[in-house]
TIVEXGU-276714 format. One record per atom (N, C-alpha, C, CB): x, z, y; residue in three letters. Coordinates in steps of 0.2 Angstrom, whole numbers, padded with zeros to 4 digits, always signed. Glycine has a CB too. Example, Ala and Ser with C-alpha at 12.3 -4.5 7.8 and 13.67 -1.06 7.14 Angstrom:
BEGIN
+0066+0039-0028ALA;+0062+0039-0022ALA;+0066+0039-0016ALA;+0057+0045-0022ALA;+0064+0035-0011SER;+0068+0036-0005SER;+0064+0039+0000SER;+0070+0029-0003SER;
***
This chain:
BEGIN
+0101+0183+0105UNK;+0094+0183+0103UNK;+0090+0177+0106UNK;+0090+0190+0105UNK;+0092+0176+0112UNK;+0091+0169+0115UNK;+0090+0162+0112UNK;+0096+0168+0120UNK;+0096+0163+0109UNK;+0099+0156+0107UNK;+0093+0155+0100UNK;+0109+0158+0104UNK;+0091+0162+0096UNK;+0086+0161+0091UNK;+0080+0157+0091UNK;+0084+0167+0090UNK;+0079+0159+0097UNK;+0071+0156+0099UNK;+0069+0151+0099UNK;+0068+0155+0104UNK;+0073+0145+0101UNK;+0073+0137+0101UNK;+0072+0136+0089UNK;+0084+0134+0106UNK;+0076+0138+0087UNK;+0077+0138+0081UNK;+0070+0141+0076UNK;+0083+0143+0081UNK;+0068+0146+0080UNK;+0062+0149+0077UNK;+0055+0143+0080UNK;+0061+0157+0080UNK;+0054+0142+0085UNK;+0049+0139+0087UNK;+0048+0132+0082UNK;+0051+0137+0094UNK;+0057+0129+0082UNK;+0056+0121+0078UNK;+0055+0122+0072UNK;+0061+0117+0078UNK;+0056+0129+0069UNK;+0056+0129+0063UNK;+0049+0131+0061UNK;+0062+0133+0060UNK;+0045+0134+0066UNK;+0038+0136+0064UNK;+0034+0130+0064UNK;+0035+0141+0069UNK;+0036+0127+0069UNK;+0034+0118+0072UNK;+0033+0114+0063UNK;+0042+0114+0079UNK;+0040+0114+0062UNK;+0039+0109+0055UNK;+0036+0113+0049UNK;+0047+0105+0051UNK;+0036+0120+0050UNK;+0029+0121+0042UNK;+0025+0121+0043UNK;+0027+0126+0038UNK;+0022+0122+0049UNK;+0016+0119+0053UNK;+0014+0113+0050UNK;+0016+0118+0061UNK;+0017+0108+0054UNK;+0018+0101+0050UNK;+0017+0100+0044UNK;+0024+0098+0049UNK;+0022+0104+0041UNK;+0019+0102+0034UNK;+0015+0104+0029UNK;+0024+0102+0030UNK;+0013+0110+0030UNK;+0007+0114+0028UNK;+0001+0108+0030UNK;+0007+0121+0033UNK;+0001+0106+0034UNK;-0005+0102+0039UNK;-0006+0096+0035UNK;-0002+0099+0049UNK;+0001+0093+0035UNK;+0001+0089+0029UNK;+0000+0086+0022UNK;+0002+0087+0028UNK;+0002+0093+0019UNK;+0001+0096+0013UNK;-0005+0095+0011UNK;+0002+0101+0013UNK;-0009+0100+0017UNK;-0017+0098+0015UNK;-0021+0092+0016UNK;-0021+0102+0020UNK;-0017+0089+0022UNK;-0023+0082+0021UNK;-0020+0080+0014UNK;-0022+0075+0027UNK;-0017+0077+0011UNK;-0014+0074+0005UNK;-0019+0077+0000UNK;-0007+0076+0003UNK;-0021+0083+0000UNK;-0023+0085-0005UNK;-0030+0086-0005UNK;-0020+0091-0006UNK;-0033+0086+0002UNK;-0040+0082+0001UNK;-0041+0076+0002UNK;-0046+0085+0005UNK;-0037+0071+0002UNK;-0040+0064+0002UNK;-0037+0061-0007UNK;-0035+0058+0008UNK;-0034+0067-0009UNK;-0033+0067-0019UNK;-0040+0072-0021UNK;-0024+0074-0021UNK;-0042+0075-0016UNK;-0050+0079-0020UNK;-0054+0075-0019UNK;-0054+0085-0017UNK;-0055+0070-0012UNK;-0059+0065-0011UNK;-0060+0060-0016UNK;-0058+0062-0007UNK;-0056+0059-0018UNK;-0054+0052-0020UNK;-0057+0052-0031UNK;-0043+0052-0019UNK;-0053+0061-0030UNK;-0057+0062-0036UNK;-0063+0064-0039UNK;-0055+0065-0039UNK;-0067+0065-0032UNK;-0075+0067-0032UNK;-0078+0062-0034UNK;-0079+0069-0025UNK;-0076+0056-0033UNK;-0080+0049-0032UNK;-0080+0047-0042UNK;-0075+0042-0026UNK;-0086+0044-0042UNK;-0086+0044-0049UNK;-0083+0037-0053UNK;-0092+0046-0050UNK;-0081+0035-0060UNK;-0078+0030-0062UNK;-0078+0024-0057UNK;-0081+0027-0069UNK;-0083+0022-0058UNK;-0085+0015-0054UNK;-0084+0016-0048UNK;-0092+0013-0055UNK;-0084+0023-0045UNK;-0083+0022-0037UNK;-0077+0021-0037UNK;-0086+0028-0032UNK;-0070+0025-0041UNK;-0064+0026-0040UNK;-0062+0019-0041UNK;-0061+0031-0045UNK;-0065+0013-0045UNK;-0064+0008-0046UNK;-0065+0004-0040UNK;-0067+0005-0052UNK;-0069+0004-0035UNK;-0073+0001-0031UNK;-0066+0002-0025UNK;-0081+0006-0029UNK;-0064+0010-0026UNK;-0059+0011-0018UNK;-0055+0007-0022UNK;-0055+0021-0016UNK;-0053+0010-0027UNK;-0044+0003-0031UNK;-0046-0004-0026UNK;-0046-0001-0045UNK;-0051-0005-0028UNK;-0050-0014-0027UNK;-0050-0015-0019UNK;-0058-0019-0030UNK;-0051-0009-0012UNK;-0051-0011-0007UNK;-0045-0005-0004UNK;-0058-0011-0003UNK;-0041-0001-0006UNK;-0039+0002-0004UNK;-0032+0002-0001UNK;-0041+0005-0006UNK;-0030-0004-0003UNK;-0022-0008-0001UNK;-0024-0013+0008UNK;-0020-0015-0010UNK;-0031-0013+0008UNK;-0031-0019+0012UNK;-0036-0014+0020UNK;-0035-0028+0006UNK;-0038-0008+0019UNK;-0040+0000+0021UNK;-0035+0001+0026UNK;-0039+0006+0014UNK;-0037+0002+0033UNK;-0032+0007+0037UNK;-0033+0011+0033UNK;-0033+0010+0045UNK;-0030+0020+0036UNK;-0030+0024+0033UNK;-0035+0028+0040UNK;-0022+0027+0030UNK;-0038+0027+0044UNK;-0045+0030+0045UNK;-0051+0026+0042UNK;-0046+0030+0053UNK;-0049+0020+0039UNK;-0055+0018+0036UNK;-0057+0020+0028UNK;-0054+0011+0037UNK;-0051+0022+0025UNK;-0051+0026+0020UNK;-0055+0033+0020UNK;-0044+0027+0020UNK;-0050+0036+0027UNK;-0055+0040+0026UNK;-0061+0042+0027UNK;-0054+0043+0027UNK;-0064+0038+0031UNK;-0072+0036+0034UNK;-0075+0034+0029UNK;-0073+0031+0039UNK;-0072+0028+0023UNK;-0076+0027+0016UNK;-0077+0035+0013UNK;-0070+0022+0010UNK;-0072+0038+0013UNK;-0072+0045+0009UNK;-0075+0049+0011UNK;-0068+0048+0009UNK;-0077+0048+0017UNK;-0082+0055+0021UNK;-0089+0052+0021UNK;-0080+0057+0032UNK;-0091+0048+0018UNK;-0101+0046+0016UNK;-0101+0048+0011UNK;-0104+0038+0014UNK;-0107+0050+0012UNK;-0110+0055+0008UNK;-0114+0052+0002UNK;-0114+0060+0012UNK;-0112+0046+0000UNK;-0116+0042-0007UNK;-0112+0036-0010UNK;-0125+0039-0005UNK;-0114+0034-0013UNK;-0111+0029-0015UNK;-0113+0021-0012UNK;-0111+0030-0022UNK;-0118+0021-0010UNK;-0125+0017-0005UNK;-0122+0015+0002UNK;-0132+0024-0003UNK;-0118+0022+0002UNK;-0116+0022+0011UNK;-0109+0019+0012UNK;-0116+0032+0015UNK;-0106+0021+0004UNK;-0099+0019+0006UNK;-0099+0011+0002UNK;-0092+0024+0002UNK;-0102+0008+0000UNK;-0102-0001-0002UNK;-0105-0003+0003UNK;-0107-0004-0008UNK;-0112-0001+0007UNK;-0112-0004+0015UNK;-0107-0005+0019UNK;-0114-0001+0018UNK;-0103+0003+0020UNK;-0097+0002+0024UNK;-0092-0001+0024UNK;-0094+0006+0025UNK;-0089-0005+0016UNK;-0087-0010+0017UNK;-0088-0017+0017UNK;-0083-0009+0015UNK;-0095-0018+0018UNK;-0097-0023+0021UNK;-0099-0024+0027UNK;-0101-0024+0018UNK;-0097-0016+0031UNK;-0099-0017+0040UNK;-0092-0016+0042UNK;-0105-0011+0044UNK;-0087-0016+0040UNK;-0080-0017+0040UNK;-0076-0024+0037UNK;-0078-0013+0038UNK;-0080-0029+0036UNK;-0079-0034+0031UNK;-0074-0035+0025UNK;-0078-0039+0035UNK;-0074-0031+0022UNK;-0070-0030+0018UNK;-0071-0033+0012UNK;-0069-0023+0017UNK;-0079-0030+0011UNK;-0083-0035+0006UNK;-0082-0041+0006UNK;-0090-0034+0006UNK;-0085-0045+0010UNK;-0084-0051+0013UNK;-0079-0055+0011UNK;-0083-0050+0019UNK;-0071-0052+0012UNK;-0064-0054+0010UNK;-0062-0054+0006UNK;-0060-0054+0012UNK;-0065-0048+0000UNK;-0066-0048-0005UNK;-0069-0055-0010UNK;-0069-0042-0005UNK;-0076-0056-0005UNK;-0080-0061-0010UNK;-0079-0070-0010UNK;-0087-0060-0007UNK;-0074-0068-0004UNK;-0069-0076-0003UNK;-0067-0079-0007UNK;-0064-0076+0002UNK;-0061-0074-0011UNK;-0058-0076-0015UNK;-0061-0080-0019UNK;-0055-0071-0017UNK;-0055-0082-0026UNK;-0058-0087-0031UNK;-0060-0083-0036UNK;-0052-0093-0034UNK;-0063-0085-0041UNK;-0063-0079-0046UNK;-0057-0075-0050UNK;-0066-0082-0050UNK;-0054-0081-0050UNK;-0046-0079-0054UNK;-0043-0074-0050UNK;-0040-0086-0054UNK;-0043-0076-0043UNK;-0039-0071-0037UNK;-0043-0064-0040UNK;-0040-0072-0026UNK;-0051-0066-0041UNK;-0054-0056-0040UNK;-0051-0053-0044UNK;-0061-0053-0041UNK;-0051-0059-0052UNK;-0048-0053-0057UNK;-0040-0051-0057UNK;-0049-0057-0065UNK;-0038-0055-0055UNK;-0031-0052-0052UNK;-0031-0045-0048UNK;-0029-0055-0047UNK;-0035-0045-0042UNK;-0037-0040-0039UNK;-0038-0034-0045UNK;-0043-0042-0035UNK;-0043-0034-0049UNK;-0046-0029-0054UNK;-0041-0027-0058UNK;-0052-0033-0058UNK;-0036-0031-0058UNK;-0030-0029-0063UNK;-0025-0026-0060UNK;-0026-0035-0066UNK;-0023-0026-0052UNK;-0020-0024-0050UNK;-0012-0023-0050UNK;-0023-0021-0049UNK;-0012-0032-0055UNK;-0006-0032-0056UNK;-0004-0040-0051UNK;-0005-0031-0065UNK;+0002-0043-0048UNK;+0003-0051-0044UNK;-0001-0054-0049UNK;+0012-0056-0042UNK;+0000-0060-0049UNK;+0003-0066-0054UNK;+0003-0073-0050UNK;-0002-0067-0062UNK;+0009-0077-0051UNK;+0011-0081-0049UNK;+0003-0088-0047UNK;+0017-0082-0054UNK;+0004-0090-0043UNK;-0002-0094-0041UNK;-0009-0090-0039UNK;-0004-0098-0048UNK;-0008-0085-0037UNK;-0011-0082-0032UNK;-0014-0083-0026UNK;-0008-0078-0032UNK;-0018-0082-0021UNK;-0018-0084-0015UNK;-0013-0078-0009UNK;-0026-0085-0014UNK;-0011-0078-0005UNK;-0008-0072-0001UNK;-0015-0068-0001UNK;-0004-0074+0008UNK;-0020-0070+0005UNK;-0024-0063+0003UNK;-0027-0059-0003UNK;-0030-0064+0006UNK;-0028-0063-0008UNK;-0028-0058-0014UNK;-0019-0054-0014UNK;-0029-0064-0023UNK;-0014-0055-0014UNK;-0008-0052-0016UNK;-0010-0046-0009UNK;+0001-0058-0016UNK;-0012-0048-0003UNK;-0014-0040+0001UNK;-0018-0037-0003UNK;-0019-0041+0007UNK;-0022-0039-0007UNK;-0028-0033-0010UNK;-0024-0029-0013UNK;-0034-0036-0016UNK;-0021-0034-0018UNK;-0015-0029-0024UNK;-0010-0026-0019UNK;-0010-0035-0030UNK;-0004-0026-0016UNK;+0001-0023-0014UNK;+0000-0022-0006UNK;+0007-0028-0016UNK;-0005-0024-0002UNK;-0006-0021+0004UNK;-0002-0027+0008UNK;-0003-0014+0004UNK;-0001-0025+0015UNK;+0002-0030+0019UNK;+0011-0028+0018UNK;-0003-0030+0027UNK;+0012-0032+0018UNK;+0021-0032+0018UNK;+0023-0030+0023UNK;+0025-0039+0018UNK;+0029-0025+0020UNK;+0033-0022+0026UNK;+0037-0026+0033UNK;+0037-0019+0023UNK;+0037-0032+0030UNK;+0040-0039+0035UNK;+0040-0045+0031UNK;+0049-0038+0038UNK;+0040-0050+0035UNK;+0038-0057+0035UNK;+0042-0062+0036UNK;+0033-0057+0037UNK;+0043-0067+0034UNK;+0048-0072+0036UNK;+0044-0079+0037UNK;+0054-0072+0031UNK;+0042-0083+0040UNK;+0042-0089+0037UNK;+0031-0090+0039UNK;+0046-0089+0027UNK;+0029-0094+0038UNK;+0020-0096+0039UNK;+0019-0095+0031UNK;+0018-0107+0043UNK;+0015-0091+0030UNK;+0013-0091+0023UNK;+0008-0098+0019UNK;+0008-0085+0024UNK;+0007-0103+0024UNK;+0000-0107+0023UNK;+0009-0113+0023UNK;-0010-0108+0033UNK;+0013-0113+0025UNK;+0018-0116+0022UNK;+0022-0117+0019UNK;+0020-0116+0024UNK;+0027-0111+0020UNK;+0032-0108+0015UNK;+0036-0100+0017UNK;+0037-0115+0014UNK;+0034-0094+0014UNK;+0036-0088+0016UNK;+0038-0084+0012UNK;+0032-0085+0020UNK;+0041-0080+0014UNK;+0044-0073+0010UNK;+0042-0066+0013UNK;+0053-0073+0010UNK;+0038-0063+0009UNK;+0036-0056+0011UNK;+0040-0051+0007UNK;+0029-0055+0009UNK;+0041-0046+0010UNK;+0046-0041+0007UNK;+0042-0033+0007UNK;+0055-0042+0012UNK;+0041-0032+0002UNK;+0040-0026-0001UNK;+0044-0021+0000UNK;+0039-0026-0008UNK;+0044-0014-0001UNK;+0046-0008-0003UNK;+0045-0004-0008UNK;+0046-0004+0002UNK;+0050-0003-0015UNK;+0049+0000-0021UNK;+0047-0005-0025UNK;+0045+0005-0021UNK;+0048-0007-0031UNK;+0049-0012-0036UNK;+0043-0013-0038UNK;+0054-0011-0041UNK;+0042-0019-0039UNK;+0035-0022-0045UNK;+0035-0020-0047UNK;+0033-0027-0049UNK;+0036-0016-0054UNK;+0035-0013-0059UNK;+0032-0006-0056UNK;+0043-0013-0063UNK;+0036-0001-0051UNK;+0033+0005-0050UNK;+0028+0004-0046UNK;+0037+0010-0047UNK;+0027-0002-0044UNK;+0017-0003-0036UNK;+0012-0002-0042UNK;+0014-0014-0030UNK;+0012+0005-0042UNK;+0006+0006-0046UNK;+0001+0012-0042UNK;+0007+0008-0054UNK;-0003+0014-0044UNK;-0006+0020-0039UNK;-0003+0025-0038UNK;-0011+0023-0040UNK;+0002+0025-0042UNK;+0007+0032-0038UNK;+0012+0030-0032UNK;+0013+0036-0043UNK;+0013+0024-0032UNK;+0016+0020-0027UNK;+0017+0024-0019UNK;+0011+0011-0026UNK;+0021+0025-0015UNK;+0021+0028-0009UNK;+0026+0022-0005UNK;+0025+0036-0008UNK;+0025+0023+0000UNK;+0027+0017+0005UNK;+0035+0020+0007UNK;+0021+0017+0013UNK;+0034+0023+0006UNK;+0044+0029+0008UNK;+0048+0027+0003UNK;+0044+0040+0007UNK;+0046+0024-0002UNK;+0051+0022-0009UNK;+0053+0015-0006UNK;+0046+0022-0019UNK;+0060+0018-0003UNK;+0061+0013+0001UNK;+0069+0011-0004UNK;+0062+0016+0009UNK;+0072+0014-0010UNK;+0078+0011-0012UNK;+0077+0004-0016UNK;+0081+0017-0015UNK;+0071+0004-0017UNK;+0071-0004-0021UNK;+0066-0007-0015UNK;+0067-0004-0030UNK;+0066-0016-0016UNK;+0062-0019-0013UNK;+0061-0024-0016UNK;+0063-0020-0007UNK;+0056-0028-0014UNK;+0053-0034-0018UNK;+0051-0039-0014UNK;+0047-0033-0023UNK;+0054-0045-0015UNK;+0053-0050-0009UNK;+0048-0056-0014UNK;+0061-0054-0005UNK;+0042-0057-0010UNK;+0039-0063-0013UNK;+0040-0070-0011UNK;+0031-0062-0013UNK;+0039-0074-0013UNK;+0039-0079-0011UNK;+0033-0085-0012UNK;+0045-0079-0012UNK;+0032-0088-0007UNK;+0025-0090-0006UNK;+0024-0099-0003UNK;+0021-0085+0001UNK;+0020-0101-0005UNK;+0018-0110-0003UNK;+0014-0110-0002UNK;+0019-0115-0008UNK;+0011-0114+0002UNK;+0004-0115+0005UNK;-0001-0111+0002UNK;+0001-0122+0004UNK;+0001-0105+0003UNK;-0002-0098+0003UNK;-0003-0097-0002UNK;-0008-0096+0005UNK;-0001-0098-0008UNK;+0000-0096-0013UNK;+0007-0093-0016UNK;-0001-0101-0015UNK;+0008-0087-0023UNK;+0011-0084-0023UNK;+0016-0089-0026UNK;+0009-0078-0026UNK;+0024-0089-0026UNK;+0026-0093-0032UNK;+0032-0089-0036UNK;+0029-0101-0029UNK;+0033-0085-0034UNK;+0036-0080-0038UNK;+0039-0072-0034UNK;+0041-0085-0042UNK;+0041-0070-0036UNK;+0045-0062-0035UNK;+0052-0061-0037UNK;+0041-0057-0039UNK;+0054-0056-0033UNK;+0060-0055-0035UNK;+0062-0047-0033UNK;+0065-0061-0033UNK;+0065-0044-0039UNK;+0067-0036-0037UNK;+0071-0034-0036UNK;+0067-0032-0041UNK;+0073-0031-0029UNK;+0080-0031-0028UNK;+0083-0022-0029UNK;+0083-0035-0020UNK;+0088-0022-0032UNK;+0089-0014-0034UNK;+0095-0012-0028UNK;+0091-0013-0042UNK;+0095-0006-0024UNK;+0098-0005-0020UNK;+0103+0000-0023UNK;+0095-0004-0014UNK;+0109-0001-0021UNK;+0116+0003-0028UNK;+0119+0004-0023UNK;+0121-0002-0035UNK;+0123+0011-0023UNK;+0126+0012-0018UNK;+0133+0013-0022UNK;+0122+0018-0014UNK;+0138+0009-0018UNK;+0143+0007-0021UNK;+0149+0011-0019UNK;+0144+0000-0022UNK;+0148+0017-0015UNK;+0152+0021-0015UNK;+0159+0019-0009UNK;+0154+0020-0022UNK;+0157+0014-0006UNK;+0160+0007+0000UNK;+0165+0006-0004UNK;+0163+0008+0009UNK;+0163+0004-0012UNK;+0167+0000-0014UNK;+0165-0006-0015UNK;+0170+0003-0020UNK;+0164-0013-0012UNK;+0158-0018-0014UNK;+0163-0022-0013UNK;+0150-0020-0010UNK;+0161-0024-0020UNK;+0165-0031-0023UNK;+0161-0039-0025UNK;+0167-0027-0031UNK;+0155-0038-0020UNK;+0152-0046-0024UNK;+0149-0047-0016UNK;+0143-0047-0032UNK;+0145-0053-0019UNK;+0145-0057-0009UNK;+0139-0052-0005UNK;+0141-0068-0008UNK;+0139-0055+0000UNK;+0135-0051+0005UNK;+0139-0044+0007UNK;+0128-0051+0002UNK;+0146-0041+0005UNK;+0148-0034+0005UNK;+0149-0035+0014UNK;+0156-0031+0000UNK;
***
């Protein structure tokens, strides 16, 4: 019966967890959907470039007044308004496109999971989960595909999707 305890505890421990987590997920999904067209548009365009307490502190103002201030007293606005015009509508599309600046490709895809190289030179940012799926269902865990950008004096110059295949440790091409 001894031996149970340990077993029971860890196991009460993780539905704890995940219950706990379950719920936050699911009010920052009610939050998110309280906010109305224009506000949901408003979070789109800052919420890649957002900790996730600043998220939720956008979420927890109680107007729509309170949460465009707040990202103007977290400068968010600000870096937002830097950009060129081309970069915002990029932003607004929430899709790359090649000739980009890097801080606009933050707005869209968030900060890279790692980095190589001076972006204001010449670098390669690498993503998790493929161009095609970074959309708002996008999670950060969708770790079997990755995408590496690549960049010139801070500018986007192109992308590439790499699909991870598991070959069974049979690999037969370079890099095995």
């Amino acid at each position: 019966m001894r031996a149970c305890r340990p077993f029971l505890l860890w196991t009460s421990v993780l539905m704890g967890t995940t219950l706990l987590l379950t719920g936050c997920m699911y009010n920052y999904d009610a939050a998110v959907g309280r906010l109305s067209p224009a506000e949901q548009a408003e979070f789109s365009t800052y919420r890649q470039v957002m900790t996730s307490a600043q998220a939720r502190t956008y979420l927890a103002k109680p107007s729509a007044a309170e949460r465009t201030a707040y990202l103007s007293e977290i400068g968010l606005a600000q870096r937002y308004q830097r950009l060129d015009p081309q970069d915002r509508e990029t932003v607004q599309s929430g899709a790359p496109r090649v000739g980009m600046s890097a801080e606009a490709l933050r707005f869209v895809w968030g900060d890279p999971a790692d980095t190589a190289g001076d972006a204001r030179l010449y670098s390669r940012w690498h993503y998790f989960g493929s161009s095609l799926g970074r959309s708002t269902s996008y999670h950060p865990w969708e770790t079997s595909n990755r995408v590496e950008v690549y960049l010139a004096k801070g500018k986007v110059l192109g992308w590439v999707d790499f699909i991870n295949e598991d070959h069974g440790g049979d690999c037969h091409g370079p890099g095995c």
